[in-house]
N, C-alpha and C positions, 0 to 999 in steps of 0.2 A: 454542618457548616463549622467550620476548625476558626479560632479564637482570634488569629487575624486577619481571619475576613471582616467577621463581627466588628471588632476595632476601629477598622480602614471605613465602614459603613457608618460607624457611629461619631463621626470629626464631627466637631463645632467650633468655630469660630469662640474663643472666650475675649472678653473684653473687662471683666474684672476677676482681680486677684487678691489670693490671702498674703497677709504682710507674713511670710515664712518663706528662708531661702533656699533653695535649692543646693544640697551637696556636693560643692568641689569635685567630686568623684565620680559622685553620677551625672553632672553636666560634662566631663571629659568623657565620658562612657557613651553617651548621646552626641558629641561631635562623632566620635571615632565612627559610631555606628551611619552617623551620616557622610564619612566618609569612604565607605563601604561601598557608595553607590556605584552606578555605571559611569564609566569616564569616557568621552570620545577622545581615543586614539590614546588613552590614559593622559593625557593633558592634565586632569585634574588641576581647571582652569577656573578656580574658587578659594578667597582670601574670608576669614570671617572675622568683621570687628565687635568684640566683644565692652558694649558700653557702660561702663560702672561707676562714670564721671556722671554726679546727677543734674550739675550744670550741662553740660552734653546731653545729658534723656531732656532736661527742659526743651532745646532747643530742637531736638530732633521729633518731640510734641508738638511744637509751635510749628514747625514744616509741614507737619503732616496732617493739618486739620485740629490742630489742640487736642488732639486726643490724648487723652488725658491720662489715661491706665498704661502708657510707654512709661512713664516715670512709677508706675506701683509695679507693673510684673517685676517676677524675682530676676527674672535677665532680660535684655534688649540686644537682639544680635542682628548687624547689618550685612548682607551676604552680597559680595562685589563678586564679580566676573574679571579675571584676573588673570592678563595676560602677558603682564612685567616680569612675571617671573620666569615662564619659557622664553622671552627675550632676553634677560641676566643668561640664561642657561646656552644661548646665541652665542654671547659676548663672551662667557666663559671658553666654549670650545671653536673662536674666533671664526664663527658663522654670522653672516649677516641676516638679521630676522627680517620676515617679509612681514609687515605691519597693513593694516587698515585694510583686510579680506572680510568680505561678510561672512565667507564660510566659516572663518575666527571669532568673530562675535556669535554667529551662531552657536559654537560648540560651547566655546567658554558661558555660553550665558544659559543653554540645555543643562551643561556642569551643574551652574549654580543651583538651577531649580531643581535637579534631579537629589543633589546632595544634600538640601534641606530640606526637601520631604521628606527624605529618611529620617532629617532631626529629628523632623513632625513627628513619625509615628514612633521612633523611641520615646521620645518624650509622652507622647499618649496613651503608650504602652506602661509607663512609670507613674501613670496618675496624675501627669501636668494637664495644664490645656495650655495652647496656643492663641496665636493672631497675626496673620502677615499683615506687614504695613508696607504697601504698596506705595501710598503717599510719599513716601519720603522723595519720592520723581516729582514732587510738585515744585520743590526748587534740587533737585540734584546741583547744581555748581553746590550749593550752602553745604551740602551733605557731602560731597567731597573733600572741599576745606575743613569741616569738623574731623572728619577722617583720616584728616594728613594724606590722599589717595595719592602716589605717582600717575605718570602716564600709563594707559593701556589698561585701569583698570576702572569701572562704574558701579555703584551702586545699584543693583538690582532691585531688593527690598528689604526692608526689616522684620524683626522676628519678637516675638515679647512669647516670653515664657511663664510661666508659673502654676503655681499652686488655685485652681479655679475657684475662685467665691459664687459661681453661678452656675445653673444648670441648663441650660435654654434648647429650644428643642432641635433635633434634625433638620435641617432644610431639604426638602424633596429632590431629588436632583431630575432631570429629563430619562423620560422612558426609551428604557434600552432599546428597542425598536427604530427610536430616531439616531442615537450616536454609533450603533454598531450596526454596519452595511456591510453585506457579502459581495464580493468580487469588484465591483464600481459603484461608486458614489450614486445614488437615488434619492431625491426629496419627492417622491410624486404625492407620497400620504406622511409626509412629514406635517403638513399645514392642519389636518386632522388630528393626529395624535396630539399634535403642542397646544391646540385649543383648550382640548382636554386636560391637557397639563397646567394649562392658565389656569383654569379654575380652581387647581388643588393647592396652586401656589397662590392665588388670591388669595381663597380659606387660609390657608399657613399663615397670610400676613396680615390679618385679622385677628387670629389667635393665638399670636405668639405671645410670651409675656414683654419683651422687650421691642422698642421702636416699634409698634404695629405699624398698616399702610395699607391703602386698598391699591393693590398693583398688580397686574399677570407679569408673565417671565417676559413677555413678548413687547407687552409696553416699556419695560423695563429697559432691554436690548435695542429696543428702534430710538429710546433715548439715548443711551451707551454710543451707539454707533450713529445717533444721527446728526451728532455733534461733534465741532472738529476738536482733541483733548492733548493733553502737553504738546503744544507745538515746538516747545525749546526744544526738546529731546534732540532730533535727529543733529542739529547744529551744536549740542550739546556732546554727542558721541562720537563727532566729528571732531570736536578740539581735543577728547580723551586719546583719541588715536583711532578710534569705530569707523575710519571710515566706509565703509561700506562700497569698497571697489568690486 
């Protein structure tokens, strides 16, 4: 097994960090790298706001559940899907841009996630750890006003970087048997195997050191999905310009 495999297998979520900043150099080395990624149709349809205003990380804490280590990581970076720009690019070569296609939100917001995962792994490649913060959709209008955002563009999620004060362990992910299927989709012995899986993710949340909880993956998930979650959103992507025709 070659070293970034290993890597890629050993993510953790970090949620505290050492007060040490990250070098100028090597955070532009780790954008660049996550700019590297795959682009549909090269659109490279991703704006990244980098937060250093700590009245800004306050507030971008208080959105997000008070989480509280947004304000200690060495950076906070917010990654928009961003589609103001091939629109300027319209107006420049006096084309009219065709606005509010889902297949546009799709790509630009595939963009976004594919290009900060690359962040991810450079940076975890460099000895940082991470933490998406996905939260920041629990008020998106607020998050875009902080942002100064024009139209066309949304906050997808935030990113907190640094140097990890913690070690906490792997979380188990689902056995490859259930998420990789040959030729058509089959669940016949999906409900078997992720039984089995309950249980290992139980143990895991048991004996972690941080947050324990007695939960299978599957109570977890029938929670997740059994409840209706940001209902702004769609009304929300619809005033950004998302419309989803």
């Amino acid at each position: 097994m070659n070293n970034t495999i290993e890597l890629l297998k050993s993510h953790r979520s970090i949620r505290k960090f050492k007060d040490k900043k990250i070098d100028e150099n090597l955070l532009n080395e780790i954008i660049r790298a996550g700019q590297a990624a795959a682009s549909s149709s090269f659109l490279q349809g991703v704006s990244i706001i980098r937060i250093t205003n700590q009245e800004k990380r306050k507030e971008f804490s208080e959105l997000a559940n008070n989480q509280a280590f947004i304000n200690d990581a060495s950076e906070f970076l917010v990654f928009c899907a961003d589609l103001n720009r091939s629109s300027m690019c319209c107006n420049w070569h006096e084309a009219k841009a065709t606005e509010g296609f889902t297949e546009q939100f799709i790509i630009s917001t595939v963009d976004t996630a594919l290009l900060a995962q690359n962040v991810v792994i450079a940076a975890e490649s460099s000895g940082l750890g991470i933490c998406y913060i996905g939260a920041i959709r629990n008020n998106p209008q607020k998050a875009t006003e902080l942002l100064e955002l024009p139209k066309n563009v949304y906050p997808v999620f935030g990113l907190c970087i640094g140097y990890p004060d913690q070690n906490p362990e792997v979380k188990p992910r689902l056995p490859l048997n259930v998420v990789l299927k040959e030729n058509s989709y089959s669940d016949n012995k999906d409900k078997e195997i992720i039984e089995e899986y309950d249980l290992e993710i139980k143990k895991y949340y048991q004996k972690r050191t941080d947050n324990k909880k007695s939960m299978t993956w599957s109570e977890q998930m029938s929670g997740l999905l059994g409840r209706e979650v940001r209902l702004h959103m769609r009304q929300f992507l619809k005033n950004r310009g998302f419309e989803m025709k």
